[in-house]
C-alpha positions in Angstrom: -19.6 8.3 -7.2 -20.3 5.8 -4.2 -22.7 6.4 -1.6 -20.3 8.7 0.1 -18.8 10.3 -2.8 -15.6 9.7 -2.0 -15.7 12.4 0.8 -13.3 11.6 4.2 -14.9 13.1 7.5 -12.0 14.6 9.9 -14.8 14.0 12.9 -11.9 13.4 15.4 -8.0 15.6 15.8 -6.5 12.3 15.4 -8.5 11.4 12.5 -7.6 14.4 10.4 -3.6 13.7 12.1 -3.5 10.6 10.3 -5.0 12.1 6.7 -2.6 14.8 6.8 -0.2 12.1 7.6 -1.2 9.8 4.7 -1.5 12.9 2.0 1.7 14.1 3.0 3.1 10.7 2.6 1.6 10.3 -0.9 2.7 13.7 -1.8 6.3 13.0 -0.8 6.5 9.8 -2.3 5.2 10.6 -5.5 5.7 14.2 -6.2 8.6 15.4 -4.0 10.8 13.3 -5.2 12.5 11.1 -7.3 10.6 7.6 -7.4 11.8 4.6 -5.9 9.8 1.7 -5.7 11.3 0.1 -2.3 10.2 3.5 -0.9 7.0 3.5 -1.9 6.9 0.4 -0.7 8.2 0.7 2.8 5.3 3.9 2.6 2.6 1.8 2.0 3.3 -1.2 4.3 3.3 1.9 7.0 0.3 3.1 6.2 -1.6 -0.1 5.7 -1.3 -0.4 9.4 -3.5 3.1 10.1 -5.6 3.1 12.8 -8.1 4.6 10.1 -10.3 1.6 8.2 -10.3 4.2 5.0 -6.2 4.9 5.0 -5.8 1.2 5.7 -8.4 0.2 2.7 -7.0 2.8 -0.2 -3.0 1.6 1.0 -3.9 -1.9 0.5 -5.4 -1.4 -3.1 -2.2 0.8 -3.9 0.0 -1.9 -2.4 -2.1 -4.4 -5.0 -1.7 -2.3 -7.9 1.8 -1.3 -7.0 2.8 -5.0 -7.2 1.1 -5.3 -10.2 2.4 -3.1 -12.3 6.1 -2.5 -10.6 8.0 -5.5 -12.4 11.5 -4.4 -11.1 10.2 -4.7 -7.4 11.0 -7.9 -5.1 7.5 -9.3 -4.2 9.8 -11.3 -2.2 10.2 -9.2 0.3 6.4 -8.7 1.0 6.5 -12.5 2.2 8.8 -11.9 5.2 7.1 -8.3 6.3 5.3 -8.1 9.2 3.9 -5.5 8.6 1.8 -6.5 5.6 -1.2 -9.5 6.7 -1.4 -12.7 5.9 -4.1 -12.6 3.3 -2.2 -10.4 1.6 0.4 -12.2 1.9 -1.2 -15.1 0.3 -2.2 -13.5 -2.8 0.7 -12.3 -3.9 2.4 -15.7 -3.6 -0.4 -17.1 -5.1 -1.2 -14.5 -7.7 2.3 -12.7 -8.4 5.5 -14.7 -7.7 6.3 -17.1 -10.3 7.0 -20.9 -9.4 10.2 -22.6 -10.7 8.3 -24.7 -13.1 6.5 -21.7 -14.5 9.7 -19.7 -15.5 11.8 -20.8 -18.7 
């Protein structure tokens, strides 16, 4: 466990708003109902906007692994979203989205 062990402090109303806002969003997303990856999506680029440095943090490494692993999803897309920043941005058209000479 890390220094904290992992524990989230709800030290303000609008604090523990956006938890139970970003909880509910993973539940629904991922539990609820039936995946789809340009939802999850579309949850995470939300949610990687949080006011809250720890929501904003865990969305990002989900929105990293989600590209990843989800080979059916458009990385494309990620490039022209305004909500997702710029580093971000520049990995995954770096890292993730193939160049014309790399594909047969």
């Amino acid at each position: 466990m890390r220094e904290n062990g992992g524990v989230r402090y709800l030290d303000t109303p609008e604090v523990t708003t956006n938890y139970l806002n970003a909880v509910n969003g993973y539940l629904r997303e991922l539990r609820l109902k039936k995946r789809n990856a340009d939802d999850y999506y579309s949850f995470l680029a939300d949610i990687i906007q949080s006011p809250v440095q720890s929501i904003r943090e865990d969305a990002r490494s989900d929105l990293i692994y989600f590209v990843e692993t989800c080979p059916s999803f458009n990385k494309s897309r990620i490039l022209v979203d305004n909500r997702v920043d710029e580093a971000l941005k520049f990995w995954i058209n770096r890292d993730t989205i193939p160049k014309k000479s790399e594909t047969p």
